[in-house]
C-alpha positions as CSV (number, residue, x, y, z in Angstrom):
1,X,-3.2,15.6,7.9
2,X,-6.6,16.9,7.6
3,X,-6.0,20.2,5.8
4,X,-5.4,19.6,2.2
5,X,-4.3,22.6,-0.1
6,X,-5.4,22.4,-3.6
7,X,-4.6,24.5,-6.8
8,X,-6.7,24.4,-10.0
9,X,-4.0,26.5,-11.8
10,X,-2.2,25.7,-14.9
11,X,1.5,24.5,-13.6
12,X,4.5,25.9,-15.0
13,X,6.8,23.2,-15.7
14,X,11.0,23.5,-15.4
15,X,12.3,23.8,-18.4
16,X,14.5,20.2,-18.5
17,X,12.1,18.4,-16.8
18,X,9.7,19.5,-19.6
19,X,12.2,18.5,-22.0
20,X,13.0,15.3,-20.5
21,X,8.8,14.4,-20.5
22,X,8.4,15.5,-24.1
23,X,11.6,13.6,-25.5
24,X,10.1,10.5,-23.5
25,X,6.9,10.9,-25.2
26,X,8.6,11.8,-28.7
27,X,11.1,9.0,-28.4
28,X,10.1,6.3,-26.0
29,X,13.2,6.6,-23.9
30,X,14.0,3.8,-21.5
31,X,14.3,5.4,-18.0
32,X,15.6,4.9,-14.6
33,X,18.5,3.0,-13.2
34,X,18.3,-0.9,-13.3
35,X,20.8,-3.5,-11.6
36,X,21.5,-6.6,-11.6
37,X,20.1,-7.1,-7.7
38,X,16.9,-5.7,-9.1
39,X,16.6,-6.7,-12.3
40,X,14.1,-9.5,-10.9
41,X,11.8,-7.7,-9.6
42,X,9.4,-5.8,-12.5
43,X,6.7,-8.2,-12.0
44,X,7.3,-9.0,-8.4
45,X,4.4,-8.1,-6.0
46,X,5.4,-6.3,-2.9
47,X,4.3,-8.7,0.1
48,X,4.4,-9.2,3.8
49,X,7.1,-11.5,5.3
50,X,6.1,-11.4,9.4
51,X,6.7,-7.9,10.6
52,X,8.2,-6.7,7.1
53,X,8.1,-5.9,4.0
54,X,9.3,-8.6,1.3
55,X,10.1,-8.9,-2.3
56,X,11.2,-11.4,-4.4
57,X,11.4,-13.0,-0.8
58,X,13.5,-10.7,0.8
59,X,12.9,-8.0,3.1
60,X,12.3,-4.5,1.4
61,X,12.6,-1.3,3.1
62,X,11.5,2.1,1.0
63,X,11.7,5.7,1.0
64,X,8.6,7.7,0.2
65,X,6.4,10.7,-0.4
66,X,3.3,11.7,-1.4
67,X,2.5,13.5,-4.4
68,X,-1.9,13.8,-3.6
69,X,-2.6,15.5,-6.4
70,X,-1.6,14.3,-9.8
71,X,-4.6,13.2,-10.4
72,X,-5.7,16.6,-11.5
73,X,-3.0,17.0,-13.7
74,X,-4.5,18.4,-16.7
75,X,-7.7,20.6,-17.7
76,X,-10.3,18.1,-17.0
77,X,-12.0,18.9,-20.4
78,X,-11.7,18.3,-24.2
79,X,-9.7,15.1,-25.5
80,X,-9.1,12.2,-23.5
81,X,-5.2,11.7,-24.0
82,X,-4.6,15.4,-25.2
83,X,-6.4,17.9,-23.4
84,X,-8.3,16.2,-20.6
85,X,-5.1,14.5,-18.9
86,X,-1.5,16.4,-19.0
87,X,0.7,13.6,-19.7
88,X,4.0,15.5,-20.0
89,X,2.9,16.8,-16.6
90,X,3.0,13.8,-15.0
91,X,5.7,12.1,-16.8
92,X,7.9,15.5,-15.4
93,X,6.5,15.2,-12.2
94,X,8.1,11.2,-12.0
95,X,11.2,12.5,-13.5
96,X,11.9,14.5,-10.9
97,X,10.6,11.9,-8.1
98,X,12.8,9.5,-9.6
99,X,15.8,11.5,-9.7
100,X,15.1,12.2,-6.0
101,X,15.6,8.1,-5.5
102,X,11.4,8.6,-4.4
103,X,10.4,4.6,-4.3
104,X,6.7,4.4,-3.4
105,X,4.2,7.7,-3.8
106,X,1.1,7.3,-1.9
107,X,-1.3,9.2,-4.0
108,X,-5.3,9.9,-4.3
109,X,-8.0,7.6,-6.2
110,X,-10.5,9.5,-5.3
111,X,-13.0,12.6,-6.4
112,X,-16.8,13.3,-6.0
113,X,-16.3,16.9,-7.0
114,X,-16.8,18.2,-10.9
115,X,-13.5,18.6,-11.8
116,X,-11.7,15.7,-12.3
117,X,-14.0,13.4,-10.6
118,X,-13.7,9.8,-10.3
119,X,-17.2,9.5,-9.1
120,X,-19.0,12.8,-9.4
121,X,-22.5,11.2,-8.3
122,X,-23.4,7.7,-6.9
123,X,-22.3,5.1,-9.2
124,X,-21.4,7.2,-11.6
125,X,-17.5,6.5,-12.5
126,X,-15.8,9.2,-15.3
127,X,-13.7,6.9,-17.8
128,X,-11.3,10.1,-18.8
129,X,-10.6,10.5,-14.9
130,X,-9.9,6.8,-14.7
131,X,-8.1,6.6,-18.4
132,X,-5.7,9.4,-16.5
133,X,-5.1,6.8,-13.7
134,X,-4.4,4.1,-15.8
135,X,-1.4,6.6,-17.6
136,X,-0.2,7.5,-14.2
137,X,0.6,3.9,-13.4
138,X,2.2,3.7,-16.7
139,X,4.7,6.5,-15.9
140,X,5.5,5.5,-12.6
141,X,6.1,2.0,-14.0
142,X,8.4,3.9,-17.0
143,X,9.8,5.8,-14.0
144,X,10.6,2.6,-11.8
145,X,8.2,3.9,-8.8
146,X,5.1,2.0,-6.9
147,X,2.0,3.8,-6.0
148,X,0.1,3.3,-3.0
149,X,-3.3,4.5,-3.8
150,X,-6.2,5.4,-1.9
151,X,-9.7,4.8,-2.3
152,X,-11.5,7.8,-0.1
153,X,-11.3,10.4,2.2
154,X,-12.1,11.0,5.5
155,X,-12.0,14.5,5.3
156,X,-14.3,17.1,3.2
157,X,-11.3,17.5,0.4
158,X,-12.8,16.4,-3.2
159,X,-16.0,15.5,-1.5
160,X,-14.6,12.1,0.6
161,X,-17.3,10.4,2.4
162,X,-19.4,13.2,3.0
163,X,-20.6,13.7,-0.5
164,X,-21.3,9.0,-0.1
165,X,-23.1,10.1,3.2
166,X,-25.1,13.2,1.1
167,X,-26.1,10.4,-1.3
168,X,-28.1,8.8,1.2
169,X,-29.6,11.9,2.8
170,X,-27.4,11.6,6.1
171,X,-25.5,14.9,7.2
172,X,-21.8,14.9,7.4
173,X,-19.2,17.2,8.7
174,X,-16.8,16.4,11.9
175,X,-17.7,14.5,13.8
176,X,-21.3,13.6,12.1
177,X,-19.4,12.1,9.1
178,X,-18.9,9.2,11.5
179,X,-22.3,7.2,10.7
180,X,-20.6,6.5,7.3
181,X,-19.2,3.8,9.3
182,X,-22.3,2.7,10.9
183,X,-24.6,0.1,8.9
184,X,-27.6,1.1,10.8
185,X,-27.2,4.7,10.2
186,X,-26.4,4.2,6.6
187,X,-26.2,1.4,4.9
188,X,-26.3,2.6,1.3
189,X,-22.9,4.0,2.4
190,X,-21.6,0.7,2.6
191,X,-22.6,-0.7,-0.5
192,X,-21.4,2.7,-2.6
193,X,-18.0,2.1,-0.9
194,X,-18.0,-1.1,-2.2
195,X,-19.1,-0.9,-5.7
196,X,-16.7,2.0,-5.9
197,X,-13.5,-0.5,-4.8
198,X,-14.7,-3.0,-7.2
199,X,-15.2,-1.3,-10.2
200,X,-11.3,0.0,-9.6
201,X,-9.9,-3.2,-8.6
202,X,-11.2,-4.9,-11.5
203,X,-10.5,-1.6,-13.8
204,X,-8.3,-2.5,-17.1
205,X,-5.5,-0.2,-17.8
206,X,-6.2,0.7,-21.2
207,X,-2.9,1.5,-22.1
208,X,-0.9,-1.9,-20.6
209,X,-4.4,-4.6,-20.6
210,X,-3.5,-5.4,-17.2
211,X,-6.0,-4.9,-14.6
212,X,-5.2,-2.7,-11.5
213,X,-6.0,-5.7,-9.0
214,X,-2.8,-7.5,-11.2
215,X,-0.3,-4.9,-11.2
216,X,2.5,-4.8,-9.7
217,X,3.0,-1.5,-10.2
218,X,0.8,-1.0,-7.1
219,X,2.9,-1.2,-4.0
220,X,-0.2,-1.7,-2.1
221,X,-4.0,-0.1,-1.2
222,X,-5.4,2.0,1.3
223,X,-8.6,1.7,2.5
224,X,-9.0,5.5,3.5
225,X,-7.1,8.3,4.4
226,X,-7.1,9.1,7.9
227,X,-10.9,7.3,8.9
228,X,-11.9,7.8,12.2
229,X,-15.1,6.8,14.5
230,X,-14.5,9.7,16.6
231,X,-17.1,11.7,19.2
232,X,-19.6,9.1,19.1
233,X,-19.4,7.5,23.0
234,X,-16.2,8.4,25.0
235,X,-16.3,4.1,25.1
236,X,-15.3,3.9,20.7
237,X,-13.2,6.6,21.5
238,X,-10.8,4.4,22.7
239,X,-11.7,0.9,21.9
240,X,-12.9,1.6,18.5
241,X,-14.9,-1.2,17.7
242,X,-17.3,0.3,14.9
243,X,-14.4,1.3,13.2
244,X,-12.5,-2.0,13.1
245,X,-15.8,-4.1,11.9
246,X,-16.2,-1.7,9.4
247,X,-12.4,-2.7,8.4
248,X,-12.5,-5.9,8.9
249,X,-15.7,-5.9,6.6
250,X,-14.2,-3.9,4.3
251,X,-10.8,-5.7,3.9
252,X,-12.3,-9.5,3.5
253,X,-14.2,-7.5,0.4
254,X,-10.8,-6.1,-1.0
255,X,-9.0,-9.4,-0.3
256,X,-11.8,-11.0,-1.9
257,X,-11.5,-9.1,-5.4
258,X,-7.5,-8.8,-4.9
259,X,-5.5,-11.0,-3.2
260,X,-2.0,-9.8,-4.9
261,X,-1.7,-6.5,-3.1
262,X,-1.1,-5.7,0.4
263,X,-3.6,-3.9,2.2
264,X,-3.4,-0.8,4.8
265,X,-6.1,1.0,6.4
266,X,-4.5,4.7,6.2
267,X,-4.9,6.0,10.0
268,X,-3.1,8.2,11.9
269,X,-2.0,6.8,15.1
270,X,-3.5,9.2,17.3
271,X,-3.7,8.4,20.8
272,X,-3.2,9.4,24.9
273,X,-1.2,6.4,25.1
274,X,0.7,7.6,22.8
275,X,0.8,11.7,23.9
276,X,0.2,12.3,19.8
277,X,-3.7,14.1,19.7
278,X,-6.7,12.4,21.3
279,X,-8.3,9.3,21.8
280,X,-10.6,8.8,18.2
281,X,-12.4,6.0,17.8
282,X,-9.5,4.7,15.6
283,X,-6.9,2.8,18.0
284,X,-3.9,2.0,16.7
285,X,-3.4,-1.7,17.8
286,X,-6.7,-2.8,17.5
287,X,-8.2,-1.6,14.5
288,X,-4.4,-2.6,12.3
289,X,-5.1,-6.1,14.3
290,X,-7.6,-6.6,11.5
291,X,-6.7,-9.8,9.7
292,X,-7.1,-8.2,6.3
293,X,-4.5,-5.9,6.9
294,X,-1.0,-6.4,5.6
295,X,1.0,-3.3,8.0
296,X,0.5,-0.7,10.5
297,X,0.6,3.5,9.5
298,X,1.1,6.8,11.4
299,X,1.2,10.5,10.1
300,X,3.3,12.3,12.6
301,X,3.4,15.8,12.5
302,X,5.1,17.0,15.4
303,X,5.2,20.8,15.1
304,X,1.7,21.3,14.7
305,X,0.4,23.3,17.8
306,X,-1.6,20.8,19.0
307,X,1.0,18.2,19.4
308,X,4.2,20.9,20.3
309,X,7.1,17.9,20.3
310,X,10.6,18.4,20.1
311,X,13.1,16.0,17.8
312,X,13.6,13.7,20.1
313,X,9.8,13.3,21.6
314,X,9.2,12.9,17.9
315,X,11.6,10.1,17.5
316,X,10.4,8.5,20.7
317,X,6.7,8.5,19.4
318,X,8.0,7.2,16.0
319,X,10.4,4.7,17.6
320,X,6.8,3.4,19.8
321,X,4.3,2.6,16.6
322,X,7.1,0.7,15.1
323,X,7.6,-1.6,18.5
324,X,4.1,-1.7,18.8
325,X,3.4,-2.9,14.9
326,X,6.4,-5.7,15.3
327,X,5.7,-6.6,18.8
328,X,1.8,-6.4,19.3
329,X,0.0,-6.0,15.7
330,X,3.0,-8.5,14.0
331,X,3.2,-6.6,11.0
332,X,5.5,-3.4,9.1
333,X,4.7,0.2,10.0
334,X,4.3,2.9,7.4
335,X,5.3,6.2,7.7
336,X,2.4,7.2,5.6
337,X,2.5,10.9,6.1
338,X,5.5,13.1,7.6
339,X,7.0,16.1,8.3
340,X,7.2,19.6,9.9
341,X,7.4,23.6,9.5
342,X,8.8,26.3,10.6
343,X,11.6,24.6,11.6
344,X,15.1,23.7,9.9
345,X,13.3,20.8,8.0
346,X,17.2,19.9,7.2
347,X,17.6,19.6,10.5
348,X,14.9,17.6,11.7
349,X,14.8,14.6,8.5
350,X,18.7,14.4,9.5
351,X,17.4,13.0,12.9
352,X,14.5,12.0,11.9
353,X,15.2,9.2,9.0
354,X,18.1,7.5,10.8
355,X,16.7,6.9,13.5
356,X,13.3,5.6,12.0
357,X,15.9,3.3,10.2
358,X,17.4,2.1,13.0
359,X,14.3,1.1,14.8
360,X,13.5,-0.8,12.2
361,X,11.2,1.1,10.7
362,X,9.9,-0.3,6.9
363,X,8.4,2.1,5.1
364,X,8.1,6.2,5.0
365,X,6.3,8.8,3.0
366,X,6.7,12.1,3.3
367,X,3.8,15.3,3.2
368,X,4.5,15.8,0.2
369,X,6.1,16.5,-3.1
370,X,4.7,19.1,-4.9
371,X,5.4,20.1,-8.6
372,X,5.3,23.4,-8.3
373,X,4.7,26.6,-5.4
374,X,1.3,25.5,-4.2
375,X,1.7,24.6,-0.3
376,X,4.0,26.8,1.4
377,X,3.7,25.1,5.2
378,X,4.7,21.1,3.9
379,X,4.9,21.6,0.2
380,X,8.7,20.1,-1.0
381,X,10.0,21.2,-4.2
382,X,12.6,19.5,-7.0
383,X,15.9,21.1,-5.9
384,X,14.7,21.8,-1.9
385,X,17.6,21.6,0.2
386,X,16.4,18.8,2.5
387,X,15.6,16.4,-0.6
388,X,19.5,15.4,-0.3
389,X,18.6,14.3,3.2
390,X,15.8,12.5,1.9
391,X,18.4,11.0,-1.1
392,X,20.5,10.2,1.7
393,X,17.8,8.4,3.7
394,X,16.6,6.1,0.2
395,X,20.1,5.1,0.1
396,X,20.5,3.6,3.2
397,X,16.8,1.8,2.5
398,X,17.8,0.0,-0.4
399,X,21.2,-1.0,1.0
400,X,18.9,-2.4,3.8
401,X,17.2,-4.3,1.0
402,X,19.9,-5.2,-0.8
403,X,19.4,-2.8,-3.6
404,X,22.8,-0.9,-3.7
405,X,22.5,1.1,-6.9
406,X,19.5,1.3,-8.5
407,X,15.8,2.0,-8.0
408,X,13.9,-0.5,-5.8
409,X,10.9,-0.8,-8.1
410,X,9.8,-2.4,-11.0
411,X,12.1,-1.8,-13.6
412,X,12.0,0.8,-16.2
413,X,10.1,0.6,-19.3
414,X,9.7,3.4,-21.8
415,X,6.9,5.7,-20.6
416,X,3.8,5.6,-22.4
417,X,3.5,7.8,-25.6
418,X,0.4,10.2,-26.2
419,X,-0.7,7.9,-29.1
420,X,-1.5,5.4,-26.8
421,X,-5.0,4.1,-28.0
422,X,-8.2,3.0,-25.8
423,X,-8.3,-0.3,-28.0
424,X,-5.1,-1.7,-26.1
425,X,-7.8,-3.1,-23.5
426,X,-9.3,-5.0,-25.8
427,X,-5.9,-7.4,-26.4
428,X,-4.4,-8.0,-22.9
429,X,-0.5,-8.0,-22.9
430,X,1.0,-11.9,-23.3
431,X,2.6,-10.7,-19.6
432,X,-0.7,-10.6,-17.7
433,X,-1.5,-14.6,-18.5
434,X,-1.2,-16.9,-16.4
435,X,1.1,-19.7,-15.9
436,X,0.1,-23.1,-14.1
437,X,0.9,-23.4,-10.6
438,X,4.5,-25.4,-10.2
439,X,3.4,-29.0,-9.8
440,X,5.3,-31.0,-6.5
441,X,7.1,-32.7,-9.3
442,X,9.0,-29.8,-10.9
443,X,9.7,-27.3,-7.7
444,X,12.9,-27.4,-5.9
445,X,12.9,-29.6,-2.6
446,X,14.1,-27.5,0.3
447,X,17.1,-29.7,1.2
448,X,16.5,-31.1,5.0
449,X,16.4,-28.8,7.5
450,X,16.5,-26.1,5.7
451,X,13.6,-23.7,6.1
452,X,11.9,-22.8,9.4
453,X,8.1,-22.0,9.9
454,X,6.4,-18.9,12.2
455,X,2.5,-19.5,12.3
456,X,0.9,-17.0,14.6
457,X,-2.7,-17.8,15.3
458,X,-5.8,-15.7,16.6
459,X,-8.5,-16.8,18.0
460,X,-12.0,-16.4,18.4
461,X,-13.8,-19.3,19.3
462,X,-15.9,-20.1,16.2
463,X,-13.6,-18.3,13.6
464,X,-9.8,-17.7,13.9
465,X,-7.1,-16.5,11.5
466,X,-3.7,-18.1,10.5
467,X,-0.7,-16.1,9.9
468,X,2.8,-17.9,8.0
469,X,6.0,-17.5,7.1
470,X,8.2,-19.7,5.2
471,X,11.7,-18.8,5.9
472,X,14.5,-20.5,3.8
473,X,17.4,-21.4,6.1
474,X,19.0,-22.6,3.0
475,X,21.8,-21.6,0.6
476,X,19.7,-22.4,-2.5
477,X,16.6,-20.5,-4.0
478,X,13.6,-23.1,-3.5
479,X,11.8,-22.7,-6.7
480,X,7.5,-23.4,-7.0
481,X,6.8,-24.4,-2.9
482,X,4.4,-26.4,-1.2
483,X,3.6,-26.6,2.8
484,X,2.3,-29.0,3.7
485,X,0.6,-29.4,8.5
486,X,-2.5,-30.6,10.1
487,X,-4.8,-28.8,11.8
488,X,-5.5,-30.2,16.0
489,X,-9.2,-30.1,15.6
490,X,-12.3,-29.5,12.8
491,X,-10.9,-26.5,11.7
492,X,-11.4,-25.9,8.2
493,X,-9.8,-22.8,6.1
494,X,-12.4,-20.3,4.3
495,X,-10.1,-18.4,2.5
496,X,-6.2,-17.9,1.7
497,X,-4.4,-14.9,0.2
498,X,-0.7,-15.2,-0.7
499,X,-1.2,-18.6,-1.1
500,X,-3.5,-21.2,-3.1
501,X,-4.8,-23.6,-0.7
502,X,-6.5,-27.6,-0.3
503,X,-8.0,-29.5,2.3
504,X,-8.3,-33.1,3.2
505,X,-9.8,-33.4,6.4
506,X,-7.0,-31.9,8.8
507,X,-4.4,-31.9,5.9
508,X,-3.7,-28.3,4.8
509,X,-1.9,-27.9,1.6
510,X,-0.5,-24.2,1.0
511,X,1.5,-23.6,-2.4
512,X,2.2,-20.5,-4.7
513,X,0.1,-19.1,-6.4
514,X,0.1,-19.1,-10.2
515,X,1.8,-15.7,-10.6
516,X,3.8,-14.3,-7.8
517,X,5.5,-15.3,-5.1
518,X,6.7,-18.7,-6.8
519,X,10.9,-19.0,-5.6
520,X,12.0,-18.5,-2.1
521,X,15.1,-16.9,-2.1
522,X,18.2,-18.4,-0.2
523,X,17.8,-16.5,3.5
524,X,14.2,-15.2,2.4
525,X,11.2,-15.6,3.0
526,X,7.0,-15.8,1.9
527,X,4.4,-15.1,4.2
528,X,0.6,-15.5,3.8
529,X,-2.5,-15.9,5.5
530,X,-6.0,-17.2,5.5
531,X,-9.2,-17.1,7.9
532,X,-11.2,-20.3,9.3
533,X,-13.7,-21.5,11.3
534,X,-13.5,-23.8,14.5
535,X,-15.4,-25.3,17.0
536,X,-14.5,-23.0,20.6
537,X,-11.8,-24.3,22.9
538,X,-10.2,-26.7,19.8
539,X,-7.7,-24.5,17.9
540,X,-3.9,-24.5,18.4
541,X,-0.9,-24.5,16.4
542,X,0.1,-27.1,14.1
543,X,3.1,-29.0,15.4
544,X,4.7,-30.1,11.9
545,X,5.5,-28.7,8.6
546,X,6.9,-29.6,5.7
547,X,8.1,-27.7,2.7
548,X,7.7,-29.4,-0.9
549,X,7.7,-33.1,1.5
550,X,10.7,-31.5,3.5
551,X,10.4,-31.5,7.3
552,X,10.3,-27.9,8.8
553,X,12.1,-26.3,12.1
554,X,10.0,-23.8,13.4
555,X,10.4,-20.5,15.1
């Protein structure tokens, strides 16, 4: 949703959420709900299993919103952890997501404007805006939620790649803003983009030591929100090939610098095909066919004039991204942004949720959950009426994922105090070590005919990608896991995410990384991938596998 409403105001907060903050703070109170089925899965990383979510190797379904703002939580001036940030603010604010049963927030990394700017001129980066992210990952750690956040925006709100595109003396505006995507129009864009993403990848939380590339905290990235390469030849309006080089491009750098977090690329799934707005340079098959990218997303929002749907053409458009993210892209689909006005919104999320649940839908995140009276068309209060449709819909989520009673997130930890000190990032946390890789010698064989293997190949002639899941058939957790096939010609694998990987000649060796993903849980399943090169006409599917020296069916 292009229109973004903002509010510089001071917030009033409720009363006991205020309460609850300030006796977190005081008292380092241990919050959320934890179980036993979850217990496991604080310093799990959310990851891609085929056309689904997965953690701890088993599928994950979540419930969502977006809460943009709280990055501007606070007056922007004065003391670091007193004045400039408002932690009891934001610790509220996840109090009250949390008590709605909110499991992922897709929120805003980015700012080129004055106030509360992460980058308020090129290559500029402001440590207090950046000190207030790394507190807001605490509390949504403290709080048992996982952030997706997003790098930049499409759109003029806090600057977004028009101010990038003013740094190099090109015009923006709509459509004009599209040369940001094109290298020969500006190329400085590229690089700012780029230095930007590194510099928060590789930031250090300097309350936990961790850096935000190794935190699982982070559900996953976006790459923008809502980029399009639109107006620019009625031929990229529909095939949209700048756009996807400029992911593709984009995502190998991200991968690159972070290969723990799944990736997304933050569109809206616009389209004549699909009878949802116009053809804009930003398909949704091809440019989410991107190699880098980890699942599909879509922003419906069907009671906008322009798009006029009832309930169940809504639910038919939703019910179509999902089929076309499993059946043609191959991986989940996101729900990134949602919902309507000037309806009964009661109404609608009763229709709407199920039946995005029963399509198989993965993820969803709702426009958006406000803290207080700021957006009266999509704005969602603590204590609106169709929350306890929402509660309703999270429920059924985590049942799907085998979380009955408690939050699917990390668990909770008490939330960060305001004494916190800057000097935490000079001594890393013990946690954010790593451990050797499980040898061959210590994992768990996968007893015979046991796990099955999907490998779904593209390719390209000279350069192809390779993408597998490991299922375990078994009825035992297979603990530190090697697989083990063979390429059918010279191809030869230039890099590997999900997985650490060797080569000897046509020999492939896959295993866990250090870290994450070690155990394959009875009836789960791992998935990773990797790009290559190959000599045209050679490349095909490997015909064996075997799993820590165990033969492999394959599906």
């Amino acid at each position: 949703m292009h229109q973004r409403i903002r509010t510089r105001r001071a917030s009033r907060l409720a009363p006991m959420a205020f309460l609850l903050a300030a006796a977190v703070a005081a008292g380092g109170l241990t919050l959320g709900r934890a179980d036993t089925a979850q217990a496991g899965t604080a310093d799990a990383f959310a990851t891609r299993c085929g056309v689904h979510f997965c953690l701890n190797g088993k599928e994950y379904y979540f419930a969502g919103t977006n809460t943009y703002d709280m990055f501007t939580y606070g007056s922007a001036s004065g003391d670091t952890e007193s004045q400039f940030m408002d932690k009891a603010r934001i610790d509220a604010q996840f109090a009250n997501l949390q008590a709605d049963k909110v499991d992922v927030v897709r929120l805003w990394m980015f700012n080129h404007e004055n106030w509360h700017g992460f980058e308020r001129s090129k290559g500029v980066y402001d440590e207090q805006e950046f000190a207030q992210f790394d507190y807001i990952i605490q509390s949504a750690k403290a709080h048992g939620i996982r952030l997706i956040p997003v790098f930049e925006n499409y759109w003029e709100a806090y600057g977004g790649i028009d101010a990038r595109l003013q740094w190099e003396g090109v015009s923006g505006g709509q459509p004009g803003r599209a040369a940001f995507f094109d290298r020969a129009r500006c190329p400085g864009c590229f690089t700012s983009y780029k230095n930007y993403v590194s510099y928060a990848l590789n930031r250090v939380n300097h309350y936990s030591g961790v850096a935000y590339k190794d935190d699982p905290t982070i559900f996953a990235w976006d790459l923008m929100n809502e980029p399009r390469y639109e107006g620019q030849s009625a031929a990229e309006n529909v095939n949209g090939t700048t756009l996807r080089a400029w992911v593709d491009e984009m995502g190998a750098f991200v991968k690159g610098i972070d290969s723990k977090h799944l990736l997304g690329v933050g569109i809206e799934g616009h389209g004549t095909a699909y009878g949802f707005g116009g053809d804009e340079g930003n398909p949704f098959v091809y440019v989410q066919q991107s190699p880098y990218i980890d699942y599909t997303s879509a922003h419906p929002y069907p009671t906008e004039a322009w798009a006029n749907l009832s309930i169940d053409q809504t639910k038919a458009l939703i019910r179509s991204w999902i089929a076309d993210s499993h059946d043609k892209v191959g991986k989940p689909f996101f729900m990134g942004e949602f919902n309507v006005h000037n309806v009964d919104r009661s109404a609608w999320w009763s229709q709407i949720f199920p039946d995005f649940e029963a399509a198989g839908g993965d993820g969803s995140a709702f426009w958006w959950y406000e803290d207080h009276n700021v957006d009266g068309k999509f704005g969602v209060m603590a204590g609106a009426p169709e929350l306890a449709v929402f509660r309703a819909h999270s429920d059924r989520m985590r049942a799907k994922s085998g979380l009955v009673d408690g939050t699917s997130s990390p668990s909770p930890s008490p939330s960060p105090s305001a004494s916190a000190s800057a000097s935490a990032s000079a001594s890393p946390s013990a946690s954010t070590s790593s451990s050797p890789s499980p040898s061959a010698s210590s994992s768990t064989p996968a007893p015979a005919g046991n796990c099955a293997v999907h490998y779904v190949l593209s390719d390209w002639g000279s350069s192809f990608n390779g993408d597998v899941t490991i299922k375990n058939t078994g009825s035992a957790t297979v603990n530190g896991w090697q697989l083990v096939f063979s390429f059918p010609g010279n191809q030869q694998v230039s890099s590997m995410w999900n997985a650490v990987s060797t080569q000897s000649g046509k020999q492939v060796t896959a295993g866990n990384p250090a870290s994450y993903n070690t155990t394959i849980a009875a009836g789960g399943s791992v998935n990773f991938g990797f790009s290559g090169t190959s000599t045209a006409g050679t490349n095909g599917i490997p015909t064996a596998f075997t799993l820590n020296g165990t033969a492999c069916s394959t599906y």
